[in-house]
N, C-alpha and C positions, 0 to 999 in steps of 0.2 A: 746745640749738639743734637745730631737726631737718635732717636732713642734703638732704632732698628739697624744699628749700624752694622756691621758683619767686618771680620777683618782681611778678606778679600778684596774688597771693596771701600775701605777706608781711604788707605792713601791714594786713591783713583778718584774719587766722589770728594772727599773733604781735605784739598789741598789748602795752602795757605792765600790763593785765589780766590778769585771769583768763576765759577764757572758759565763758559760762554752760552754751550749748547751742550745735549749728551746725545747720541744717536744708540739706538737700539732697535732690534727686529728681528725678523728671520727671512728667510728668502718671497715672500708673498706678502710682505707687510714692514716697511718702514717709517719709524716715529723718531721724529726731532723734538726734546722738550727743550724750552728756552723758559727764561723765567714770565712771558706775559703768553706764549705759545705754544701749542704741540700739535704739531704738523705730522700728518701723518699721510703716507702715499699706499693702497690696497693695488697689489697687483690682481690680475684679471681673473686669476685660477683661484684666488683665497678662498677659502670655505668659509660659508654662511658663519658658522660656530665662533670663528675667529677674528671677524668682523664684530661679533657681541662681544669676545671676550675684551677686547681692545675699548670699547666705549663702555664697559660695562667696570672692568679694572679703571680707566680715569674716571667713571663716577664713585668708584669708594676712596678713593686718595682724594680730589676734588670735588666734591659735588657743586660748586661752583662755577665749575666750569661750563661755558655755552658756546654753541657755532650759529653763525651769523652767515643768512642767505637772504636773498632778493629773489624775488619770481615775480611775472607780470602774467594775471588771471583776472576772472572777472569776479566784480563785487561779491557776488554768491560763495565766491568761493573760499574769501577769506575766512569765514568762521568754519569752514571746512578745514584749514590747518589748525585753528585754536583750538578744534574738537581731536587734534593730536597728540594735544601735551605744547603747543608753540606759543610762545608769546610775541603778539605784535607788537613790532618795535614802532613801525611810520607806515603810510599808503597816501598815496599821490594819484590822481590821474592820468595815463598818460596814452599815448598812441597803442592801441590795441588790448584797452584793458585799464585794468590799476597796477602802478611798480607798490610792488610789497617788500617789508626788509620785517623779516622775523629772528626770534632767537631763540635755539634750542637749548633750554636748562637742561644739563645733567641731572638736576636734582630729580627729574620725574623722568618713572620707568617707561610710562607710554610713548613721551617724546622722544625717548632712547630707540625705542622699536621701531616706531616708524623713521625714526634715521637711517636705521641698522637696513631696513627697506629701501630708501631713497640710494643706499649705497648698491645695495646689489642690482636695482634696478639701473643704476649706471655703469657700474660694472658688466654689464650688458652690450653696451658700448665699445668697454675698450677700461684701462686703470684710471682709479679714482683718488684724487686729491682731498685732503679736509684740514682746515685748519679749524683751531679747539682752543678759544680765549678762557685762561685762565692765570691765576695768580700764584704759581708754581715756587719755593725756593727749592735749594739745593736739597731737605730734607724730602721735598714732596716729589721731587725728582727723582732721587734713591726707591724712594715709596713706591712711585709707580714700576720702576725698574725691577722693585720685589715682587709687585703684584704680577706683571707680565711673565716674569722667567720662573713665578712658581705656580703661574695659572695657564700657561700657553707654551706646547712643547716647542722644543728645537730654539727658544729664544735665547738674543744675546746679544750682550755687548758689542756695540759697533766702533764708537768713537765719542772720546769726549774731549772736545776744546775748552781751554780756559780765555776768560777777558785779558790780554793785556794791556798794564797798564800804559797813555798814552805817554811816547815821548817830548819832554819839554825841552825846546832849542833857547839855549842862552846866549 
């Protein structure tokens, strides 16, 4: 049972289900938690502030949580990301460089920063995608759902799916 439960929110969040996915956002930022995932899409105009409040809200609900990228740069430059806050995950050789696959722990602010950086600077571009590996239930989903809509104005409920259970043909 989670402890922060509100009765708005009950019969929504803690059905006699499982839930599948929960969607929540505002018009410049939508987040899919799932329980191993939270997918989030930054549209183009988001403000800087709301990009931190989004990865900064999933690191007090999860600090376990990490995002997992790949870049190919040269040898030099990989301890140029670990001086970010990143953990090397593997590096390989390959055509035009080393392929590098790193992981950004939540757990450290620095790493958070220069995320929050990597994002605006793609956002630059055009909207940006992020998916955020973590180990989510139902209560830590509600969790973030409080931290977002009492830290981030204009947020809200979008959709919540439950798992159903599969049909068995006799």
């Amino acid at each position: 049972m989670c402890a922060q439960k509100t009765q708005d929110l009950e019969a929504k969040i803690s059905p006699p289900q499982s839930l599948g996915s929960f969607e929540m956002g505002r018009n410049d930022v939508n987040v899919i938690c799932t329980y191993g995932k939270i997918a989030v899409w930054f549209g183009r105009k988001i403000p800087d502030y709301i990009i931190a409040q989004v990865l900064i809200g999933i690191s007090k609900v999860d600090q376990s949580t990490v995002h997992e990228f790949e870049i190919i740069c040269n040898f030099d430059e990989i301890t140029e990301y670990e001086s970010k806050g990143y953990t090397l995950v593997s590096y390989g050789k390959t055509a035009g460089g080393y392929r590098v696959n790193y992981s950004i722990p939540f757990s450290n602010k620095k790493a958070l920063f220069h995320l929050s950086k990597f994002i605006l600077e793609e956002l630059r571009k055009g909207e940006a995608r992020k998916d955020f590996y973590w180990n989510g239930s139902d209560c830590d989903i509600q969790r973030l759902y409080h931290e977002f809509k009492n830290n981030i104005e204009n947020w809200e409920l979008k959709a919540i799916n439950y798992k159903t259970e599969p049909q068995t043909s006799r």
